[in-house]
Biopython code that builds the backbone (N, CA, C, O; Angstrom):
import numpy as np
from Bio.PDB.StructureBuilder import StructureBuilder

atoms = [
    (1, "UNK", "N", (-7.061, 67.517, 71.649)),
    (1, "UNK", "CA", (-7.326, 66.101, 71.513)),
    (1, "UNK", "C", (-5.999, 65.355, 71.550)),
    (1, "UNK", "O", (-5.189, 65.901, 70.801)),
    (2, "UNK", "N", (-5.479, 64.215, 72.216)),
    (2, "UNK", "CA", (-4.868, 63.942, 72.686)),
    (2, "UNK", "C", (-4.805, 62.723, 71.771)),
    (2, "UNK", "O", (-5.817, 62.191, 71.316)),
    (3, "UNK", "N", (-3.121, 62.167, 71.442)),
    (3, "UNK", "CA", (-2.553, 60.774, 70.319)),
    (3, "UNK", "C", (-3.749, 59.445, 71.080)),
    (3, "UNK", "O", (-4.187, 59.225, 72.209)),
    (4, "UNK", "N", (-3.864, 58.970, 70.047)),
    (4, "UNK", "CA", (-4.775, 57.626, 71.203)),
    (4, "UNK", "C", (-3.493, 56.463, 71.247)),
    (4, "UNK", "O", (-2.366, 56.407, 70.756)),
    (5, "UNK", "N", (-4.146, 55.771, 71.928)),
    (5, "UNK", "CA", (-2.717, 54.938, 72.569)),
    (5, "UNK", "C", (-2.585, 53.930, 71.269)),
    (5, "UNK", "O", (-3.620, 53.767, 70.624)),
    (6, "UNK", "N", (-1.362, 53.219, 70.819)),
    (6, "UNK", "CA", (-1.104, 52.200, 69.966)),
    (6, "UNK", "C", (-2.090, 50.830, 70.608)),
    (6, "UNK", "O", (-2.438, 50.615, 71.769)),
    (7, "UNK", "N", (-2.313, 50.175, 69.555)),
    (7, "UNK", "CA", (-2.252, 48.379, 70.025)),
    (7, "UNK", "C", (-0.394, 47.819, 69.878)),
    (7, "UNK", "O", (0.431, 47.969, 68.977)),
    (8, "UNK", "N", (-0.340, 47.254, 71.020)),
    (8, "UNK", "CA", (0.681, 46.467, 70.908)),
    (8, "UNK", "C", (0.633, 45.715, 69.817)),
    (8, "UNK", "O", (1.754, 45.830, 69.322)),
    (9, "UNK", "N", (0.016, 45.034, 69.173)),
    (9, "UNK", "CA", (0.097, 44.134, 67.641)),
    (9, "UNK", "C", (0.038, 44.662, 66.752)),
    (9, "UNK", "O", (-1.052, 45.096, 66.381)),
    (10, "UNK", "N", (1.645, 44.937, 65.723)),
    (10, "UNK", "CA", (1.689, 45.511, 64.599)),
    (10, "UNK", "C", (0.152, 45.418, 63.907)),
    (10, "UNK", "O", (-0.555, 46.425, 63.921)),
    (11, "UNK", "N", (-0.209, 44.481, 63.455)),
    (11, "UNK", "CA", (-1.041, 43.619, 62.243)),
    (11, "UNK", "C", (-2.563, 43.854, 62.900)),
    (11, "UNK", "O", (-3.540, 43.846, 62.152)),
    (12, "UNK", "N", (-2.698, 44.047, 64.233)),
    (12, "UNK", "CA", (-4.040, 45.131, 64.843)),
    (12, "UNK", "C", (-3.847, 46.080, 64.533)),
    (12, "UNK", "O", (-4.798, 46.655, 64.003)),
    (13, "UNK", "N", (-2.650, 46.777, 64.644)),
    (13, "UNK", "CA", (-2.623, 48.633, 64.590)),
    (13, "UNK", "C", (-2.613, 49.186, 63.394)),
    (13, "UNK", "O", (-2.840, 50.366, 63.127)),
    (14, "UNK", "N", (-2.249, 47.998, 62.407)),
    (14, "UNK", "CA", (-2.721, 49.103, 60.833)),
    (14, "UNK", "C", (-3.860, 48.663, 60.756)),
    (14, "UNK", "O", (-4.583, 49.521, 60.248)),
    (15, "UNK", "N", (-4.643, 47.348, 61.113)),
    (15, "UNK", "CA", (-6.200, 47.142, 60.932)),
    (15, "UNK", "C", (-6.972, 48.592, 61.250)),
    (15, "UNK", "O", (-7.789, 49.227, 60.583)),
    (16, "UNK", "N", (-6.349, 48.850, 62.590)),
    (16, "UNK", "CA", (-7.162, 50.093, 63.572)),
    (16, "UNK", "C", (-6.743, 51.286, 62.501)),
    (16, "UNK", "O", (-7.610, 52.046, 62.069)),
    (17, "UNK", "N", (-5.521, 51.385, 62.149)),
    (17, "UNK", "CA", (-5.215, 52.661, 60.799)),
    (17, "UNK", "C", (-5.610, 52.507, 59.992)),
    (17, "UNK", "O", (-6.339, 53.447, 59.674)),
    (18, "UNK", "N", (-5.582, 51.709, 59.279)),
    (18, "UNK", "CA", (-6.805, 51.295, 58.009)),
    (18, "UNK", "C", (-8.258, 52.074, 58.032)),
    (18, "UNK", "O", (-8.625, 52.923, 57.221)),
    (19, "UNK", "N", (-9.098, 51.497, 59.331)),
    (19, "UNK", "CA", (-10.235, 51.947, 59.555)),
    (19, "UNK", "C", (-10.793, 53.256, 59.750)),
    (19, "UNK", "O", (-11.851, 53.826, 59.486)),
    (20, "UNK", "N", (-8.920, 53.721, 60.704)),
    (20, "UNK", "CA", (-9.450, 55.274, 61.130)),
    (20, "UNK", "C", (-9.050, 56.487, 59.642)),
    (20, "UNK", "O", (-8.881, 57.702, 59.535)),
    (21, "UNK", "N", (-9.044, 55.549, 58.903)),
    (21, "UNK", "CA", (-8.268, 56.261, 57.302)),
    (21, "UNK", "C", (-9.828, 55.744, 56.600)),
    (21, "UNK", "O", (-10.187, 56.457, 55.662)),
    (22, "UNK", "N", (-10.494, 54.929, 56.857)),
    (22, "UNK", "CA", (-11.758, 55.190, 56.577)),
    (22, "UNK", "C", (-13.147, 55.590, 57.282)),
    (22, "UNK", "O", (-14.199, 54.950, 57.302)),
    (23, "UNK", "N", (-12.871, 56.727, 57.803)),
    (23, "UNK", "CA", (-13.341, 57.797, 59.025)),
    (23, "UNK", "C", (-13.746, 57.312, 60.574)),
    (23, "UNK", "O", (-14.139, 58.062, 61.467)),
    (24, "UNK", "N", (-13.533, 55.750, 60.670)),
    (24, "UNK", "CA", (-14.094, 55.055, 61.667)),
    (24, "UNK", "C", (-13.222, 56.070, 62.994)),
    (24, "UNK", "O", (-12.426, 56.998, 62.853)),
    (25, "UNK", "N", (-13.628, 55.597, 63.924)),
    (25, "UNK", "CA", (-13.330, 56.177, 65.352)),
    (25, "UNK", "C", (-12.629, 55.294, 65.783)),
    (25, "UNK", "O", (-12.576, 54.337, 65.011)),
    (26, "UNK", "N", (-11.687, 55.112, 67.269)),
    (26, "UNK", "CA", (-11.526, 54.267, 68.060)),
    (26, "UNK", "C", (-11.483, 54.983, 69.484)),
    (26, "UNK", "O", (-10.815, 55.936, 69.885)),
    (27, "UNK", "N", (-12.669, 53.983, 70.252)),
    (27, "UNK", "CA", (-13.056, 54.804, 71.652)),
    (27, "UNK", "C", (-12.359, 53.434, 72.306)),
    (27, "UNK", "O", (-12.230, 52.352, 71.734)),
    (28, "UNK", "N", (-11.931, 53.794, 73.718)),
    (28, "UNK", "CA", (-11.419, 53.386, 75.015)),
    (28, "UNK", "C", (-12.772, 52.538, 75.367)),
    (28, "UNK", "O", (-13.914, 52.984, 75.481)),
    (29, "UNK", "N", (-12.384, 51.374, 75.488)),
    (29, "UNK", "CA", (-13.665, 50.383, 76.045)),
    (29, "UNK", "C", (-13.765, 50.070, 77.449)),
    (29, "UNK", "O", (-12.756, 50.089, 78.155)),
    (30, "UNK", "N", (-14.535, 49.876, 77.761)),
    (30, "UNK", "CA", (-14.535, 49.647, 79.582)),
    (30, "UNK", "C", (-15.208, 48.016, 79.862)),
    (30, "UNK", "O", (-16.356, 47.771, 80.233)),
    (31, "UNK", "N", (-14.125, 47.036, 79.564)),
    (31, "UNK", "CA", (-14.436, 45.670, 79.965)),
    (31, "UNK", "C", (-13.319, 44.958, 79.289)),
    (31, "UNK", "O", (-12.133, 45.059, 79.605)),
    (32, "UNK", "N", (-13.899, 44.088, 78.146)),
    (32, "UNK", "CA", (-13.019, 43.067, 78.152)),
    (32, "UNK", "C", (-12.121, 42.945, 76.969)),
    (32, "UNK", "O", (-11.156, 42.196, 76.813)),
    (33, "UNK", "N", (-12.848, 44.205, 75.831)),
    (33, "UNK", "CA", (-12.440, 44.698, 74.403)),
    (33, "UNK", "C", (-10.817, 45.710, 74.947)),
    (33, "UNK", "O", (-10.500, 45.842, 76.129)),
    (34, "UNK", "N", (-10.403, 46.013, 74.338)),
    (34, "UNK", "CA", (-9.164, 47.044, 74.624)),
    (34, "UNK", "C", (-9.738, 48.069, 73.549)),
    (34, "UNK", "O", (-9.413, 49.243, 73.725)),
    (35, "UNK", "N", (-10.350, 47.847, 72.729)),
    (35, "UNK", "CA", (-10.885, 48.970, 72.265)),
    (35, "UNK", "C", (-12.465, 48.699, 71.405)),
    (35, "UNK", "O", (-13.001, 47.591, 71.408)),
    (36, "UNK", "N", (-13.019, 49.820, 70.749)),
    (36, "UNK", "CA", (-14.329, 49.896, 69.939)),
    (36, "UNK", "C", (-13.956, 51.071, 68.855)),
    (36, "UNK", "O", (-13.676, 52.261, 68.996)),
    (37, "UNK", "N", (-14.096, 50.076, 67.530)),
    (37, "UNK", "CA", (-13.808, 50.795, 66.454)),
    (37, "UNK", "C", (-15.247, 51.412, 65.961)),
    (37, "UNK", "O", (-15.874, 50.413, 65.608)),
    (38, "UNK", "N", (-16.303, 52.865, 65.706)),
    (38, "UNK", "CA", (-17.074, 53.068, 65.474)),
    (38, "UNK", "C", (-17.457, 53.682, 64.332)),
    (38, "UNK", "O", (-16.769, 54.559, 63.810)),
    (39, "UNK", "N", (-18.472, 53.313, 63.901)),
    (39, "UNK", "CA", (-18.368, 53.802, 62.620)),
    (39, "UNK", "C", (-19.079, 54.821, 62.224)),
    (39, "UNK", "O", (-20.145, 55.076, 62.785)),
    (40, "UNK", "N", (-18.500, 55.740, 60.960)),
    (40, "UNK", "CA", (-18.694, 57.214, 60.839)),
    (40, "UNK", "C", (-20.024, 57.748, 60.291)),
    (40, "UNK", "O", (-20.133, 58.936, 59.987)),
    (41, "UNK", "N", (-21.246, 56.694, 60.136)),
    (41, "UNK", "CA", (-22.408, 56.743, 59.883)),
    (41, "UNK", "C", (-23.036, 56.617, 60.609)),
    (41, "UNK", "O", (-23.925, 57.431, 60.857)),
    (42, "UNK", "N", (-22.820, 55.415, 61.336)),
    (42, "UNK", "CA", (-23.828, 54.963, 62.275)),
    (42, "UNK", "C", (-25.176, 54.922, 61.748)),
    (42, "UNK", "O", (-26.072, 55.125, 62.567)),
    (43, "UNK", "N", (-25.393, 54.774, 60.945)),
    (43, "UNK", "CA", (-26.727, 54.253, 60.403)),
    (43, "UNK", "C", (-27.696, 52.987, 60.900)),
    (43, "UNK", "O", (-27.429, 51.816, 60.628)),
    (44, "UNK", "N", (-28.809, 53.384, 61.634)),
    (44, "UNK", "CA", (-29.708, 51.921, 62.047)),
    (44, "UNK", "C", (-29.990, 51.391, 61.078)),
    (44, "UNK", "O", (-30.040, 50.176, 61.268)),
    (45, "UNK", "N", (-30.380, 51.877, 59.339)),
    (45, "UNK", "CA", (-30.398, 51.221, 58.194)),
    (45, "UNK", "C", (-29.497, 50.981, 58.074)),
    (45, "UNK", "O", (-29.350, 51.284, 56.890)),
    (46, "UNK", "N", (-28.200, 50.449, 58.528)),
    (46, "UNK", "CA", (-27.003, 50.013, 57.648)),
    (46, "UNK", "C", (-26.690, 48.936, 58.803)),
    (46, "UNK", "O", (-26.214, 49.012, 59.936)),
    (47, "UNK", "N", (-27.391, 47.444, 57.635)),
    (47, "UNK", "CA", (-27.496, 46.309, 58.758)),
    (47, "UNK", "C", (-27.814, 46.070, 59.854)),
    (47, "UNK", "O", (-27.353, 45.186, 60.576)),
    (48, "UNK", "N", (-28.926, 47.102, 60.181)),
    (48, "UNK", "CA", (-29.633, 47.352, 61.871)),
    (48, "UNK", "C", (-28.725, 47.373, 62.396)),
    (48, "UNK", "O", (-28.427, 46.577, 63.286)),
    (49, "UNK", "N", (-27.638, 48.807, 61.765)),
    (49, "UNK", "CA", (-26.479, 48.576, 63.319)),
    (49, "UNK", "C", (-25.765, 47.883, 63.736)),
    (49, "UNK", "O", (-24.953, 48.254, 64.582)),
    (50, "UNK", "N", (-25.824, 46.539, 63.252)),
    (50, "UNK", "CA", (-24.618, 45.442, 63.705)),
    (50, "UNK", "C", (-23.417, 45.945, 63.397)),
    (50, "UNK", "O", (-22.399, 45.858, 64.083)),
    (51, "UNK", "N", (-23.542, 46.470, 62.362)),
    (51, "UNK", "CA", (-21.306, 46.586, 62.232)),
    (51, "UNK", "C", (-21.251, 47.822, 62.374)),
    (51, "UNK", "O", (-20.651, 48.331, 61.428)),
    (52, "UNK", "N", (-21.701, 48.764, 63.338)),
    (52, "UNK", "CA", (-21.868, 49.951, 63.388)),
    (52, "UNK", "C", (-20.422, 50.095, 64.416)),
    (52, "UNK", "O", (-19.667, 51.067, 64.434)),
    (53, "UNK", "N", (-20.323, 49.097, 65.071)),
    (53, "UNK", "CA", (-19.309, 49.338, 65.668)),
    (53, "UNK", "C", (-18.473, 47.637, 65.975)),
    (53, "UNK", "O", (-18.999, 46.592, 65.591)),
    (54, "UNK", "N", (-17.115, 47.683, 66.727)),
    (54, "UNK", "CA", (-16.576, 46.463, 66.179)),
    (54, "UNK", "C", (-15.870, 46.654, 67.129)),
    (54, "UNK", "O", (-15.481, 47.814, 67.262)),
    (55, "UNK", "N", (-15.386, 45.559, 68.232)),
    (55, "UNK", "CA", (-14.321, 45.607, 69.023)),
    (55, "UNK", "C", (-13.360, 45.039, 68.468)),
    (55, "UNK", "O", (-13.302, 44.375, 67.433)),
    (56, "UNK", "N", (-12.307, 45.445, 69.498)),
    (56, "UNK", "CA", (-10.858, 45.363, 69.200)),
    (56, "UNK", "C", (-10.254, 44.608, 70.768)),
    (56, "UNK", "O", (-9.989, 45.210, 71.809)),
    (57, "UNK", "N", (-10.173, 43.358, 70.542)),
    (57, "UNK", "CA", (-9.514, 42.928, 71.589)),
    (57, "UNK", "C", (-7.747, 43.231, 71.836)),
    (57, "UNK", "O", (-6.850, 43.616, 71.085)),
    (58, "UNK", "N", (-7.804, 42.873, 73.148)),
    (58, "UNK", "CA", (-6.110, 42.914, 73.651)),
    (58, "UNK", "C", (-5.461, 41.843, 72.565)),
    (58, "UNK", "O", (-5.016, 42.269, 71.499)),
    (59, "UNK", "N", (-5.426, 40.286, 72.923)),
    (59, "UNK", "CA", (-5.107, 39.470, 72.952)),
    (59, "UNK", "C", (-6.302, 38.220, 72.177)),
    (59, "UNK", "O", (-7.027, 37.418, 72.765)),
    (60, "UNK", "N", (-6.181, 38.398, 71.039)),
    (60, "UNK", "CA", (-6.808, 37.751, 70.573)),
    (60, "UNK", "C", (-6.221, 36.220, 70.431)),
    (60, "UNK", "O", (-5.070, 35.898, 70.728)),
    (61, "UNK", "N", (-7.285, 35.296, 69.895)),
    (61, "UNK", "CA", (-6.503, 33.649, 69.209)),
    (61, "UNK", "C", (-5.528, 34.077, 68.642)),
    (61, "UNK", "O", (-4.476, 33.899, 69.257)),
    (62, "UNK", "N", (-5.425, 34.832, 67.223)),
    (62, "UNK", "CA", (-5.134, 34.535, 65.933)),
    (62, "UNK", "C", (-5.057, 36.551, 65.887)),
    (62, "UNK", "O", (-6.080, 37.237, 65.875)),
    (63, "UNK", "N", (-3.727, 37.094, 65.871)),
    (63, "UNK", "CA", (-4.097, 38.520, 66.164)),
    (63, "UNK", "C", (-3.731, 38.279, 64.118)),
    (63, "UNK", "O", (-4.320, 39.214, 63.576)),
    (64, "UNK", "N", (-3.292, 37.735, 63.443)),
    (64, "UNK", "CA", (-3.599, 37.963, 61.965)),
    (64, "UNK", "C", (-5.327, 37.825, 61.388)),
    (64, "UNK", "O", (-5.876, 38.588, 60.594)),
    (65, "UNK", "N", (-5.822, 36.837, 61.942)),
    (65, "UNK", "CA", (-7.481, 36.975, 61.632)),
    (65, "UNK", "C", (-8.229, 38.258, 62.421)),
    (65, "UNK", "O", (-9.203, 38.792, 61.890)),
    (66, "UNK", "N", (-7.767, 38.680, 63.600)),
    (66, "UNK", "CA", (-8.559, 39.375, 64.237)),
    (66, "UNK", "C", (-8.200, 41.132, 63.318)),
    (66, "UNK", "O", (-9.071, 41.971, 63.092)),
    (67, "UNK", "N", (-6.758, 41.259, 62.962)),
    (67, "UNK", "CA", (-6.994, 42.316, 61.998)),
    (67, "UNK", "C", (-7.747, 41.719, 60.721)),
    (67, "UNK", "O", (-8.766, 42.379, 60.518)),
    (68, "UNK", "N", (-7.583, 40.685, 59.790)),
    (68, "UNK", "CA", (-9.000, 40.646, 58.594)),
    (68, "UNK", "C", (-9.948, 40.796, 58.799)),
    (68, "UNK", "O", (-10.686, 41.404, 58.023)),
    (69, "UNK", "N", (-10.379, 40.259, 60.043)),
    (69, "UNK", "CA", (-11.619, 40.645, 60.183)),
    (69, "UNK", "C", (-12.158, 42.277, 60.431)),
    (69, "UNK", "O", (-13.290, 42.667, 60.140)),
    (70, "UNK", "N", (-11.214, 43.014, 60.957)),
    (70, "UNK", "CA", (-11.289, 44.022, 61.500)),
    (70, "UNK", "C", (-11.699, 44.905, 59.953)),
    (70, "UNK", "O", (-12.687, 45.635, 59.878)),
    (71, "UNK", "N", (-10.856, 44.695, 58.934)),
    (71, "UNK", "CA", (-10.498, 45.082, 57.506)),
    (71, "UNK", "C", (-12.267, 44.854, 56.971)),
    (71, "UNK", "O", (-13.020, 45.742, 56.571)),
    (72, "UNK", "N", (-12.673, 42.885, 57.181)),
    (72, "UNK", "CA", (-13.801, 43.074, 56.593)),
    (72, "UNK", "C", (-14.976, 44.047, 57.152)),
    (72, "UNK", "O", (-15.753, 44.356, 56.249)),
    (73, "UNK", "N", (-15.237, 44.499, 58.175)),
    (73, "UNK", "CA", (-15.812, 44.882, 58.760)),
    (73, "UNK", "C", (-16.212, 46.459, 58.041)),
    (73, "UNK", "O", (-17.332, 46.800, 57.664)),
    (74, "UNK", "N", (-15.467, 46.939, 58.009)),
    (74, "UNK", "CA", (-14.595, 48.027, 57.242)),
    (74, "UNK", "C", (-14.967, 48.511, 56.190)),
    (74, "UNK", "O", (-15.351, 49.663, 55.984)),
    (75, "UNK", "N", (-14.839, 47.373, 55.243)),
    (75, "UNK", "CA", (-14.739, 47.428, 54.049)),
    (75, "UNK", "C", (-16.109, 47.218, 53.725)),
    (75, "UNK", "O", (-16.611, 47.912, 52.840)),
    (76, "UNK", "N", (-17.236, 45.776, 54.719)),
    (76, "UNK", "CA", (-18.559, 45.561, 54.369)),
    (76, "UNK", "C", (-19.609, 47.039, 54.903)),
    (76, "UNK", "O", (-20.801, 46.772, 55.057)),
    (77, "UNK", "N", (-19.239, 48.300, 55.129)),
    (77, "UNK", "CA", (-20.008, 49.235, 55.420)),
    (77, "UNK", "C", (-21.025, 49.621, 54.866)),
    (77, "UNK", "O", (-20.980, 50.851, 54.839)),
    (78, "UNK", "N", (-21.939, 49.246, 54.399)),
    (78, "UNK", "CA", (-22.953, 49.442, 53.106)),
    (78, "UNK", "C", (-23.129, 51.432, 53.219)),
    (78, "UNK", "O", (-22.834, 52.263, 52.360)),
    (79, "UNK", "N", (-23.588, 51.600, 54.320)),
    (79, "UNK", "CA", (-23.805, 53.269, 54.635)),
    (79, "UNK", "C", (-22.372, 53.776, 53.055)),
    (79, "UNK", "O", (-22.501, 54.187, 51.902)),
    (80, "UNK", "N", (-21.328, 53.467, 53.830)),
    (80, "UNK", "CA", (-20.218, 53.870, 52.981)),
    (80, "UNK", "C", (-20.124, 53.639, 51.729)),
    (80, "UNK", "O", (-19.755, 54.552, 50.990)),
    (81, "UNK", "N", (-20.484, 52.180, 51.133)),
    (81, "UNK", "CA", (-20.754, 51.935, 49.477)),
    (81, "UNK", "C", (-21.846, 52.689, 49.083)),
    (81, "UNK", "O", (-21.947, 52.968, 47.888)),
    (82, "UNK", "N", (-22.717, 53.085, 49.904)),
    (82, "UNK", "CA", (-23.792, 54.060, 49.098)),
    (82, "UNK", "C", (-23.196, 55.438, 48.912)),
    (82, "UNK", "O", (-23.109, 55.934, 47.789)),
    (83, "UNK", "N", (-22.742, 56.121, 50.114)),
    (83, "UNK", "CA", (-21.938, 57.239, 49.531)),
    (83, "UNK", "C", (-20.951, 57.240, 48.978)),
    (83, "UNK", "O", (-20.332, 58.290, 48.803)),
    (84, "UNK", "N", (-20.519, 56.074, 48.544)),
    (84, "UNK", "CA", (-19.295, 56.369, 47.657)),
    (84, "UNK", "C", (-19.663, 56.022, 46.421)),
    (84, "UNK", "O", (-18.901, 56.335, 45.506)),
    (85, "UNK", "N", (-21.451, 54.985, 45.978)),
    (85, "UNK", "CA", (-21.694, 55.333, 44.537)),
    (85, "UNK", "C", (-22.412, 56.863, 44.199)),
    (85, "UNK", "O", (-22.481, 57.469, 43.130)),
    (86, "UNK", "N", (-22.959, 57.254, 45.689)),
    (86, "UNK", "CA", (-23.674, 58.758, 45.362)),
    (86, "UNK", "C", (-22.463, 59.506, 44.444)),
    (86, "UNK", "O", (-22.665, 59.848, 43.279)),
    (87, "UNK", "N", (-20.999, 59.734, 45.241)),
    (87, "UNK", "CA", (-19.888, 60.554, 45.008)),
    (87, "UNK", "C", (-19.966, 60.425, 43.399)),
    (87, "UNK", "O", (-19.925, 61.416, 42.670)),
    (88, "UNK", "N", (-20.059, 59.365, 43.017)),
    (88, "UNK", "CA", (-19.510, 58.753, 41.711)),
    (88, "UNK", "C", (-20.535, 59.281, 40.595)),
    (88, "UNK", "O", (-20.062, 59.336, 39.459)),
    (89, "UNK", "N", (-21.971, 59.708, 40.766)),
    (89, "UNK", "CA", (-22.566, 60.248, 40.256)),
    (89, "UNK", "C", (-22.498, 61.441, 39.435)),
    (89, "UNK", "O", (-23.517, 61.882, 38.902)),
]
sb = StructureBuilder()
sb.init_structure("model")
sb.init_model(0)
sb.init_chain("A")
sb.init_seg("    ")
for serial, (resi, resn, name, xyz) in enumerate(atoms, 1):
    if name == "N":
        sb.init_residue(resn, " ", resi, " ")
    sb.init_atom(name, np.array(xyz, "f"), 0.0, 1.0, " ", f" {name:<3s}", serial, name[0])
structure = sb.get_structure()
């Protein structure tokens, strides 16, 4: 398995390390994203799938909002708050 490539934007690339430090993936996108951050549940119960996965643009507005957001995304995983109150059990 082969290094995956950096984002040129410091403040994207620890968003993207952040995520992949909370088991998320990052796959090679084919259009207009530079990347797709995926997530390590993938659960259709966990928000029908909407934040199941999350792009990662080149060139965003605002590349400081586009990593928070990246963070909230992340962080709002419900799949993940359930196994991490199961753990706690």
């Amino acid at each position: 398995m082969g290094k995956r490539p950096r984002h040129h934007d410091k403040e994207i690339e620890e968003a993207i390390a952040y995520a992949e430090s909370k088991g998320w993936r990052l796959e090679k996108a084919s259009g207009h994203a530079w990347g797709v951050l995926l997530c390590p549940y993938n659960d259709g119960l966990c928000r029908n799938g909407i934040f199941c996965r999350n792009s990662v643009w080149s060139t965003p507005k605002s590349s400081h909002n586009h990593a928070r957001d990246i963070r909230k995304v992340v962080d709002g995983c419900t799949a993940a708050k359930i196994k991490e109150a199961e753990n706690k059990e």
